[in-house]
DODREN-207964 format. One record per residue: x, y, z of N, C-alpha, C, O, CB in turn; residue in three letters; residue number from 0. Coordinates in nm, 4 decimals. Glycine has a CB too. Layout:
BEGIN
<site n_east="X" n_north="Y" n_up="Z" ca_east="X" ca_north="Y" ca_up="Z" c_east="X" c_north="Y" c_up="Z" o_east="X" o_north="Y" o_up="Z" cb_east="X" cb_north="Y" cb_up="Z" type="ALA" seq="NUM"/>
...
END
This chain:
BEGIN
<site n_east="14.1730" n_north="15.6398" n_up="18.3193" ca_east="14.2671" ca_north="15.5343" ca_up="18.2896" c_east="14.2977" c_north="15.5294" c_up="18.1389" o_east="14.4152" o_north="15.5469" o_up="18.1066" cb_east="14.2122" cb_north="15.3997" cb_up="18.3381" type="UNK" seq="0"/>
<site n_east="14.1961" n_north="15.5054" n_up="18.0320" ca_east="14.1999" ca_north="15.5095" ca_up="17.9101" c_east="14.3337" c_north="15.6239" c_up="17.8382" o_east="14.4382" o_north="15.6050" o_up="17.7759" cb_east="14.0501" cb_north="15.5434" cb_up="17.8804" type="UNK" seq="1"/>
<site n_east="14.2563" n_north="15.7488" n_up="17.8906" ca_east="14.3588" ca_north="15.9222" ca_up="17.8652" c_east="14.4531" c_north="15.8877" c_up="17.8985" o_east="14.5392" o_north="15.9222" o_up="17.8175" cb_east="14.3376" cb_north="16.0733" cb_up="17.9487" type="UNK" seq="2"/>
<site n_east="14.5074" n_north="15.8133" n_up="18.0096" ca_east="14.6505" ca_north="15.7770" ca_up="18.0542" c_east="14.7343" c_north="15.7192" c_up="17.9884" o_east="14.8489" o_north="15.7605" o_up="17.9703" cb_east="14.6574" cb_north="15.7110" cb_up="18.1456" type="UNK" seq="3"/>
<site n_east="14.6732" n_north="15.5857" n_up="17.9316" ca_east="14.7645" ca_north="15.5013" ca_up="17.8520" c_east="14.7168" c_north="15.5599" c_up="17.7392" o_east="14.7431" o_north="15.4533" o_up="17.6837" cb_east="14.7594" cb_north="15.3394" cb_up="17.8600" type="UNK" seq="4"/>
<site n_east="14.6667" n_north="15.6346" n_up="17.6410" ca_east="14.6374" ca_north="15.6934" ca_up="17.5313" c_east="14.7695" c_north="15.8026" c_up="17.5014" o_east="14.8475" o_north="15.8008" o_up="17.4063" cb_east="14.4898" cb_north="15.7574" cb_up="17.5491" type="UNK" seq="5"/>
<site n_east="14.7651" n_north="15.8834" n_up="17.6012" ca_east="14.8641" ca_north="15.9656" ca_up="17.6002" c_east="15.0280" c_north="15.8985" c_up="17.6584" o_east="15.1244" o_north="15.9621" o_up="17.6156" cb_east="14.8042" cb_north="16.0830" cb_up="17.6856" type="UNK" seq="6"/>
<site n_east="15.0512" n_north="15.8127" n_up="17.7235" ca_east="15.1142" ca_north="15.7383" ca_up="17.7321" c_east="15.1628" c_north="15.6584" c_up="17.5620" o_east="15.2602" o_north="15.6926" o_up="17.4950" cb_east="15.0459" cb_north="15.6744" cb_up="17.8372" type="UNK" seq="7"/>
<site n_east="15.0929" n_north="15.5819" n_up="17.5369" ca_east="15.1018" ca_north="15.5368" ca_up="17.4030" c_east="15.1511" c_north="15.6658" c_up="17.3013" o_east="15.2562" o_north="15.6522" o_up="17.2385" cb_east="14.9528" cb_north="15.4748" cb_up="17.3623" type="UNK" seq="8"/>
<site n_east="15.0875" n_north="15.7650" n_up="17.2907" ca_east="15.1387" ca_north="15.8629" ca_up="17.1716" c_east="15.2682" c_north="15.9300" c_up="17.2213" o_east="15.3364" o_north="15.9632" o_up="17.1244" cb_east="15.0228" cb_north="15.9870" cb_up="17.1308" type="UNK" seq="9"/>
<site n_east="15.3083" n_north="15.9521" n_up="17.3038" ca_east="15.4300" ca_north="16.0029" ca_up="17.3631" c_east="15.5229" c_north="15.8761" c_up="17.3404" o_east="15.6241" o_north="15.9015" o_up="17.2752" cb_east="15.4118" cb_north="16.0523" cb_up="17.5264" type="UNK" seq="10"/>
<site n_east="15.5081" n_north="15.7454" n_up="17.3815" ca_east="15.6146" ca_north="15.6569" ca_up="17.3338" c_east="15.6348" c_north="15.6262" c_up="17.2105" o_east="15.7454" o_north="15.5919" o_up="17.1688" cb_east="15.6091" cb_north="15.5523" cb_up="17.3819" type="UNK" seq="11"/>
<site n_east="15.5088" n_north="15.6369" n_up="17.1234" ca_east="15.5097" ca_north="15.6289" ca_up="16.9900" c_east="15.6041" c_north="15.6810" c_up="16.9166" o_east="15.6923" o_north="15.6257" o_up="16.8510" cb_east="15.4151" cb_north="15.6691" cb_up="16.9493" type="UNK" seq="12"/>
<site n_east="15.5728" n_north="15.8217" n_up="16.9363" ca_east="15.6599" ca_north="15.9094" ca_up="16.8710" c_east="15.8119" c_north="15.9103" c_up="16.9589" o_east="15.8885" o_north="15.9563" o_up="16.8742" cb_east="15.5819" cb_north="16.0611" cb_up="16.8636" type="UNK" seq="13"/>
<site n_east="15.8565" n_north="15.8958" n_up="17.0263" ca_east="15.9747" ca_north="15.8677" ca_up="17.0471" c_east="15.9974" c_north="15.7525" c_up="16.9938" o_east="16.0938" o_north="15.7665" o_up="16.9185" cb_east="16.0069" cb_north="15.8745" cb_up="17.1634" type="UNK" seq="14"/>
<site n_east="15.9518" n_north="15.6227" n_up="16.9922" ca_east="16.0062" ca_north="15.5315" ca_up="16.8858" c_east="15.9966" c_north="15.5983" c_up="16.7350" o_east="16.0816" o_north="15.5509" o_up="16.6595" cb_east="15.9206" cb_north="15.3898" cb_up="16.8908" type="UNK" seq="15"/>
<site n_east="15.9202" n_north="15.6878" n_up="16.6813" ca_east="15.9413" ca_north="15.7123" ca_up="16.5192" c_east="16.0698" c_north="15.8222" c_up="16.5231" o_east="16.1455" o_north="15.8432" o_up="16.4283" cb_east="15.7796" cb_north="15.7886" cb_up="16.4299" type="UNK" seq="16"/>
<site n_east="16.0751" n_north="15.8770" n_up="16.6354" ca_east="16.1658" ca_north="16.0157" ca_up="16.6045" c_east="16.2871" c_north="15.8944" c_up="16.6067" o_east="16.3499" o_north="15.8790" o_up="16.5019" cb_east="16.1717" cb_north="16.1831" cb_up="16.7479" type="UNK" seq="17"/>
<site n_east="16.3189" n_north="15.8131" n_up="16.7175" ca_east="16.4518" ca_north="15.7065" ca_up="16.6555" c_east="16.4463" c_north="15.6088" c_up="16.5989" o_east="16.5220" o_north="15.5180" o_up="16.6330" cb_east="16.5305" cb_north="15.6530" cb_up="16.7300" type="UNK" seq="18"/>
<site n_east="16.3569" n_north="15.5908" n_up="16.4936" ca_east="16.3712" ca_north="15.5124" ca_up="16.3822" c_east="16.3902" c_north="15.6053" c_up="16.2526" o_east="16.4328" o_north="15.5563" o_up="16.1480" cb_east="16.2494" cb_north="15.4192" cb_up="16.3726" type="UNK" seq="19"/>
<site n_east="16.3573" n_north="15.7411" n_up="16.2632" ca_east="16.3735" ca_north="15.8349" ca_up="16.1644" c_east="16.5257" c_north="15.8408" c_up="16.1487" o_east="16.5960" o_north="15.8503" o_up="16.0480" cb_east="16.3056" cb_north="15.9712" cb_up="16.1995" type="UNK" seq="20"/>
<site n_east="16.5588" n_north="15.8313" n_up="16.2951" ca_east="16.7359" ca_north="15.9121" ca_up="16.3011" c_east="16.8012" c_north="15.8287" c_up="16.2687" o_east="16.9064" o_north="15.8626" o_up="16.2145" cb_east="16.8135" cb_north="15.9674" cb_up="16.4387" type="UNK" seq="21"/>
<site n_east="16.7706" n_north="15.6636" n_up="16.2863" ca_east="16.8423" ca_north="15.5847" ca_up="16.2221" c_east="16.8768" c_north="15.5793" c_up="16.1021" o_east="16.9801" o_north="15.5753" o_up="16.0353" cb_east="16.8114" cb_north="15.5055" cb_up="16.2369" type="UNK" seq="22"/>
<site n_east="16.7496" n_north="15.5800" n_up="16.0866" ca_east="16.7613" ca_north="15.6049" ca_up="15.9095" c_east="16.8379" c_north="15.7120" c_up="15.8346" o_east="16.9245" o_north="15.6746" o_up="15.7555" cb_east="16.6269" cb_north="15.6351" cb_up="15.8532" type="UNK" seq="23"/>
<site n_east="16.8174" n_north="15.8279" n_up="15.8494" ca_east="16.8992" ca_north="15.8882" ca_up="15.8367" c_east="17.0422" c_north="15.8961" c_up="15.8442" o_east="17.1281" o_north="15.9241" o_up="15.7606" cb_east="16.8652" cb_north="15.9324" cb_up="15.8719" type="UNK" seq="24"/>
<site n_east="17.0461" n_north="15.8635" n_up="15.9691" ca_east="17.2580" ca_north="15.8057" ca_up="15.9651" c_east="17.2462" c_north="15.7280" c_up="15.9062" o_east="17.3513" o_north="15.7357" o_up="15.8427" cb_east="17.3668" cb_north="15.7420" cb_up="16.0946" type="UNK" seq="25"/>
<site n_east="17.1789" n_north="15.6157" n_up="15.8546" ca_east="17.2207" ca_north="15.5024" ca_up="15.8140" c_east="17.2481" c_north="15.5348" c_up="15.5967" o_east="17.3285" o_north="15.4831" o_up="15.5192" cb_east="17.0787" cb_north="15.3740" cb_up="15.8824" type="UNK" seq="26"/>
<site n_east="17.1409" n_north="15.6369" n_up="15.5742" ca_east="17.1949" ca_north="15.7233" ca_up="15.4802" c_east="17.2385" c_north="15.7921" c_up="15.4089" o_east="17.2422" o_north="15.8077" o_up="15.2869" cb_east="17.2002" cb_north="15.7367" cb_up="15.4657" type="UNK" seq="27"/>
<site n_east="17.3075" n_north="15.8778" n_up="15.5739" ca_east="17.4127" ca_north="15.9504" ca_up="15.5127" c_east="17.5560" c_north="15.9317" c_up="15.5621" o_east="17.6444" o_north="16.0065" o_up="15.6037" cb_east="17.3808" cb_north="16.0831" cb_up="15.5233" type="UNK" seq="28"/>
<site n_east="17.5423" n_north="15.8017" n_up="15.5403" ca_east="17.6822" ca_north="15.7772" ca_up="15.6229" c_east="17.7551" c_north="15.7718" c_up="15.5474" o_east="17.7125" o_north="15.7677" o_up="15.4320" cb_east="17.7089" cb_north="15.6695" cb_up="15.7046" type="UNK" seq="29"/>
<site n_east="17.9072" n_north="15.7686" n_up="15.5699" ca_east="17.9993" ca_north="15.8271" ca_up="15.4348" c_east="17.9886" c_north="15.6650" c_up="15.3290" o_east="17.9671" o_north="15.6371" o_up="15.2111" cb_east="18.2211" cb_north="15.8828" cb_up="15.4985" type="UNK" seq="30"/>
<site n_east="18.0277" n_north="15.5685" n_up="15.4974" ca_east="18.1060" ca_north="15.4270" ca_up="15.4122" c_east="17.9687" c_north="15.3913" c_up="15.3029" o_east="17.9956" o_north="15.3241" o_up="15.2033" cb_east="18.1523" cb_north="15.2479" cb_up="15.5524" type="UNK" seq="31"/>
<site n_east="17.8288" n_north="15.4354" n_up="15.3229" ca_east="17.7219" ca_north="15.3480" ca_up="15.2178" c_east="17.6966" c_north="15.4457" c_up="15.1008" o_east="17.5881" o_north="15.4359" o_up="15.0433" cb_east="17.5555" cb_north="15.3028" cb_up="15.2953" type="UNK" seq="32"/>
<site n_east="17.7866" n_north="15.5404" n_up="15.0588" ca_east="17.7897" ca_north="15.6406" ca_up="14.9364" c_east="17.7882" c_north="15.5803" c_up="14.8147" o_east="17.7063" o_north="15.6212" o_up="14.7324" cb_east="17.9063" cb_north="15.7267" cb_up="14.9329" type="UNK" seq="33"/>
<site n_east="17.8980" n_north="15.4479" n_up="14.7720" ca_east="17.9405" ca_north="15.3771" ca_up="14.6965" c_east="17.7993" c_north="15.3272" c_up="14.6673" o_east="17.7377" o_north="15.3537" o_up="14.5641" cb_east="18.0509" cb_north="15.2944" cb_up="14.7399" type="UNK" seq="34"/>
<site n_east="17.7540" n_north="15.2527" n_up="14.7679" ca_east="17.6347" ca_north="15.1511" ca_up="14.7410" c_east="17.5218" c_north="15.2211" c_up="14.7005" o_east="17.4523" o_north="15.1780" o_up="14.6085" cb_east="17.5929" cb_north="15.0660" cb_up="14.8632" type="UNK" seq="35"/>
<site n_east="17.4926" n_north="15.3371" n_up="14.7660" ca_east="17.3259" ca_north="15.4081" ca_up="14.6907" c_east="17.4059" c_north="15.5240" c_up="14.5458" o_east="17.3276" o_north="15.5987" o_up="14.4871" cb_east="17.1970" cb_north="15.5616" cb_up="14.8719" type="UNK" seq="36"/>
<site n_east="17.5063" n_north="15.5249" n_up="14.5180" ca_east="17.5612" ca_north="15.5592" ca_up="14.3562" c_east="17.5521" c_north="15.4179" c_up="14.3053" o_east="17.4704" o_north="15.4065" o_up="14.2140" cb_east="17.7407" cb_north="15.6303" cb_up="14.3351" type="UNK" seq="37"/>
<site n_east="17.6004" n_north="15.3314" n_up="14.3324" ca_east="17.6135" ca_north="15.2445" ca_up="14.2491" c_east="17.4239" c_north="15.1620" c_up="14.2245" o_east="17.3940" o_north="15.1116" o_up="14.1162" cb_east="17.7509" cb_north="15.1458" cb_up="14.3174" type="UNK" seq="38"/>
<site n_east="17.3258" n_north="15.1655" n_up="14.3405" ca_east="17.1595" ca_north="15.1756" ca_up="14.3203" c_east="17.1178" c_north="15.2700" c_up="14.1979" o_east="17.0474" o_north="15.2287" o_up="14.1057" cb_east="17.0836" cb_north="15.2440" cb_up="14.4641" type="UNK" seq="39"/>
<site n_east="17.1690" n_north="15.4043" n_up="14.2055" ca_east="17.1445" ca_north="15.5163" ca_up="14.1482" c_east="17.1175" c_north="15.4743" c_up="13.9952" o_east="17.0218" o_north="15.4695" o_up="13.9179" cb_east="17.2591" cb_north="15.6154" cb_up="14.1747" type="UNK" seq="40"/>
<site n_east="17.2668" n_north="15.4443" n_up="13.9947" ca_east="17.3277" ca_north="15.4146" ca_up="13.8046" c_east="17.2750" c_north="15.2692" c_up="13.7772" o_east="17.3080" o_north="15.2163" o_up="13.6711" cb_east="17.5471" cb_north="15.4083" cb_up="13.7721" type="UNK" seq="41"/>
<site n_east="17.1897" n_north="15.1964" n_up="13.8719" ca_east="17.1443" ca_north="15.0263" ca_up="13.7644" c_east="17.0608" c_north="15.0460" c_up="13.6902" o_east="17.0552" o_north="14.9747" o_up="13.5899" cb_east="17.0777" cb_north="14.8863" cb_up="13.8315" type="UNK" seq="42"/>
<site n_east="16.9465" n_north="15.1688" n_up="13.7145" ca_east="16.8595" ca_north="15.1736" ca_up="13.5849" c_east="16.9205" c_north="15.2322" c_up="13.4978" o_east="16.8499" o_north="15.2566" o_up="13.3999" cb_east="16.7353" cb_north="15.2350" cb_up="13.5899" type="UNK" seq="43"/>
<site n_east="17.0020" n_north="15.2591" n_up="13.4921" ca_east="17.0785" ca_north="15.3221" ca_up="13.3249" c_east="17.1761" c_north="15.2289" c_up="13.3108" o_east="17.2715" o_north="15.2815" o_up="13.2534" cb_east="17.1652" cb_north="15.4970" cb_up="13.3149" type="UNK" seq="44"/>
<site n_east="17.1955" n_north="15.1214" n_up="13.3349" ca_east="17.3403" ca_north="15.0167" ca_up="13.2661" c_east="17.2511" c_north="14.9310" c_up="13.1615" o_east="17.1587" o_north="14.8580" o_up="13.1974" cb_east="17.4413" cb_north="14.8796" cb_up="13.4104" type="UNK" seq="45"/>
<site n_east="17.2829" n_north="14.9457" n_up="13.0558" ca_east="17.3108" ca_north="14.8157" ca_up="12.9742" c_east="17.3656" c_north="14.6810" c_up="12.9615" o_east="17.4706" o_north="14.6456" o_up="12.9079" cb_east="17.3513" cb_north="14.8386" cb_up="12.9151" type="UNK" seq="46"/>
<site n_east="17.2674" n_north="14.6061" n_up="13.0257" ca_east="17.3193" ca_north="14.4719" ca_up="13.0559" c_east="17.2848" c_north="14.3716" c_up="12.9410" o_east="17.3204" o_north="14.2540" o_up="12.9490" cb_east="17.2598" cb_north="14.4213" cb_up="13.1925" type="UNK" seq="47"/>
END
């Protein structure tokens, strides 16, 4: 019983990280949020 839901558990696991990875990923390389992680990029170098 234990081996069951053990291996059960690591098989769902990792399908929840493999689509939280992929999210992430689109969610960073998506065209429309380019502006926003250049404009992250350049705040430690502005002179405020």
């Amino acid at each position: 019983m234990y081996e069951t839901l053990a291996h059960a558990a690591q098989t769902w696991g990792l399908i929840y990280f493999v689509v939280i990875f992929a999210a992430v990923l689109v969610y960073a390389l998506w065209p429309g949020n380019k502006k926003r992680f250049e404009d992250a990029a350049r705040r430690p170098l502005d002179e405020d």
